[in-house]
Structures are given as C-alpha cells and as structure tokens.
N, C-alpha and C positions, 0 to 999 in steps of 0.2 A: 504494500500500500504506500503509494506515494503521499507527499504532501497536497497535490493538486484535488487528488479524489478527498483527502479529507476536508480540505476547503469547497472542494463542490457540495460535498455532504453538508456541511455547516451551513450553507448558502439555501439548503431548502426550506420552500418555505412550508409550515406545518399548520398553518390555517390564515383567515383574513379577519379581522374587527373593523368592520368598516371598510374605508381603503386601504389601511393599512394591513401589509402581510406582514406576521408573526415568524421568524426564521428560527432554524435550530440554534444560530451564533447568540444570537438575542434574548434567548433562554438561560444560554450558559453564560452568558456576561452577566445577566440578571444575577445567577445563584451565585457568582463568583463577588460581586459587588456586597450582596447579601451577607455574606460570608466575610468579605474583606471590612464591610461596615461593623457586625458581632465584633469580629476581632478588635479593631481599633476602636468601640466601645470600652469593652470590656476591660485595654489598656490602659486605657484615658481612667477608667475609675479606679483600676487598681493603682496607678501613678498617682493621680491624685490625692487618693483616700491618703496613701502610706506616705508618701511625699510632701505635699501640702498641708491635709486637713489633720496630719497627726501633731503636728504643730501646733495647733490652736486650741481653743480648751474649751470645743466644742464638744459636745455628749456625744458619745461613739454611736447610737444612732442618728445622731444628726448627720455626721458624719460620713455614715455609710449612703442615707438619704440623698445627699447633694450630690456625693460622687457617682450614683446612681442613675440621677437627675444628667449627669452630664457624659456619662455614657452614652444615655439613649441618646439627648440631641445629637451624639454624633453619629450613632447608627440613623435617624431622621435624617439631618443632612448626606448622609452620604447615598441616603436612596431619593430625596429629593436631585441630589447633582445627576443621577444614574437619570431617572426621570426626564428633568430639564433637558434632556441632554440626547434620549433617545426620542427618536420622534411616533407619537404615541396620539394616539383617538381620542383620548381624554386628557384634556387641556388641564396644565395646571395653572389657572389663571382663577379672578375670583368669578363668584356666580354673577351673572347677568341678569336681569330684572324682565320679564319678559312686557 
C-alpha cells in the first residue's frame, strides 16, 4: 500500500449535511483534535493546580475547581478553532432573529 491509495482513501467522502461532504480525513482530524484538546486540558490543570494555585492559600477544593474550570476552556477552545476553521453547515455565528 502506497501513500497515494491511502490519501485517496482519506479523500472519500462518507456522506453529505447539506452541501457539505463529510470525508474520512475530516473525521480523523476531528478525533485527533479531540484528543489533542483532552490532553492539553488536562495539562493546563495539572500545571496549574501544582504550579500556581498550590501557592496561594486557597482551599484545595477551590483549587482543584478553577484548575478544572481552565482545563475545559481549553478543551472548548481548541474544538471551537477545529470548528472555525473547518468548513461546516452549521455556522458558528450568533442566532438570527427571523
């Protein structure tokens, strides 16, 4: 198996939402992104918790709280950039008023 056959595979499309076709590449970027965001989550809170917030003479649940808190927005951000970024049938823009 060449490289070429594996990016023709990658390149199929695996259904439509609209006009948009849904490809196999596009699936595996997603869980890869997904995946890549968890991690640098989960980072982000253990660096900060042990590194920063053990520092301060905040209550060790509080603690764990904020770090927690900033996990996730980095797991949100990093699938809002994935998002922004792929071109997708469902706008993320705000709602319209009809």
């Amino acid at each position: 198996m060449n490289w070429q056959a594996i990016l023709d595979f990658a390149d199929r499309t695996l259904f439509h939402v609209g006009q948009q076709a849904i490809k196999i590449s596009t699936l595996i970027e997603l869980v890869l992104v997904v995946l890549g965001s968890l991690l640098a989550g989960r980072l982000t809170s253990t660096a900060l918790r042990s590194r920063v917030l053990a520092r301060t003479s905040l209550d060790p649940g509080q603690q764990y709280s904020i770090a927690r808190i900033f996990g996730y927005l980095v797991v949100v951000v990093g699938l809002i950039l994935f998002a922004r970024r792929t071109p997708s049938p469902v706008a993320l823009a705000s709602p319209t008023r009809s």
